[in-house]
Legacy VTK file of the C-alpha trace (Angstrom):
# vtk DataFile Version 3.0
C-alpha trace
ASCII
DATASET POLYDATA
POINTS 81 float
3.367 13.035 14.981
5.987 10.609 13.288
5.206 7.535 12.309
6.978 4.218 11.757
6.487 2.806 7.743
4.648 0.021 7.947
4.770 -3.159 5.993
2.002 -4.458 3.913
0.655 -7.798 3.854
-0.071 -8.608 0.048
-2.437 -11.655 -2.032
-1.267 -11.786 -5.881
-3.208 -13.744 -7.925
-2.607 -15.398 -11.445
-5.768 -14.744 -13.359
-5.692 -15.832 -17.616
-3.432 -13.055 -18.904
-3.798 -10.915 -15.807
-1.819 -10.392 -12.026
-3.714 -8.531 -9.530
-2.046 -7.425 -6.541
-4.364 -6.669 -3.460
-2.802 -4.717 0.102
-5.060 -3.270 2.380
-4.171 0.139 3.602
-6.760 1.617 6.093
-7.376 4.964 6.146
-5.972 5.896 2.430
-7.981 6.989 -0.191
-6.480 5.888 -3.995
-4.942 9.569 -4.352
-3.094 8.833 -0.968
-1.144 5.719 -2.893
1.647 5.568 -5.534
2.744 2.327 -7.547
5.731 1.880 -9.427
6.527 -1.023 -11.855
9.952 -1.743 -12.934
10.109 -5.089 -14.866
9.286 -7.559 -11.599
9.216 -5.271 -8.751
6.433 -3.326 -7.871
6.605 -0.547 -5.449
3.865 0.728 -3.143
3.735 3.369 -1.242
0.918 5.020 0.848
0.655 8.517 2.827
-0.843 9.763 5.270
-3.947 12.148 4.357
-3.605 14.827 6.721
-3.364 15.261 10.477
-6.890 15.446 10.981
-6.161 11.320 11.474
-4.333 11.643 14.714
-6.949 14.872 16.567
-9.518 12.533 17.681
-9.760 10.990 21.053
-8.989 7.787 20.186
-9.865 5.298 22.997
-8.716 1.576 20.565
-5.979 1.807 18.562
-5.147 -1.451 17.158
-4.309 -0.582 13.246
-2.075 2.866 12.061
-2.566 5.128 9.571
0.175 4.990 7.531
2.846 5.649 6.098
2.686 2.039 4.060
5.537 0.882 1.930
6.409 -2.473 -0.062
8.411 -4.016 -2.439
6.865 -7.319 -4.106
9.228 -9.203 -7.074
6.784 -10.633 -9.262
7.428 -14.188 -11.442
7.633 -12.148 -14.175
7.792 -8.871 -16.556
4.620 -6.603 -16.360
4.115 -4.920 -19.697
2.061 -1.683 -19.345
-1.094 -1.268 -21.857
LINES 1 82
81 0 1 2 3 4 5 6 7 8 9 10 11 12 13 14 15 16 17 18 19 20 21 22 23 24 25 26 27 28 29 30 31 32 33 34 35 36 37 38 39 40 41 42 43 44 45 46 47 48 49 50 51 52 53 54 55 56 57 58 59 60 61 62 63 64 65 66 67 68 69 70 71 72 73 74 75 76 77 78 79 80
């Protein structure tokens, strides 16, 4: 079964010499998600973990599995430590 990319809702936050960028994506574990930086866009991208997700008998479905992908332009340059 196919599924539509979904956009994710994002919170950036300023923090001393730090940005952290939050998105929710239910049903992904961290190996399920790639991020890309490239000067003041970050990428992010989430699949699917298997089809096991879609067997069950589901009787609510009010939030999707994935696939999850964003594009956020940032204030400024990230440098990678």
């Amino acid at each position: 079964m196919e599924h539509q990319l979904q956009t994710i809702p994002v919170r950036i936050y300023d923090r001393d010499e730090h940005i952290i960028l939050a998105a929710p994506m239910p049903g992904l574990e961290p190996e399920n998600i790639s991020i890309e930086i490239e000067g003041t866009k970050v990428t992010i991208k989430g699949e699917e973990r298997g089809p096991r997700q879609h067997s069950a008998d589901v009787i609510v479905d009010e939030w999707t599995i994935g696939p999850y992908y964003r594009e956020v332009l940032l204030h400024q340059s990230i440098g990678l430590h």
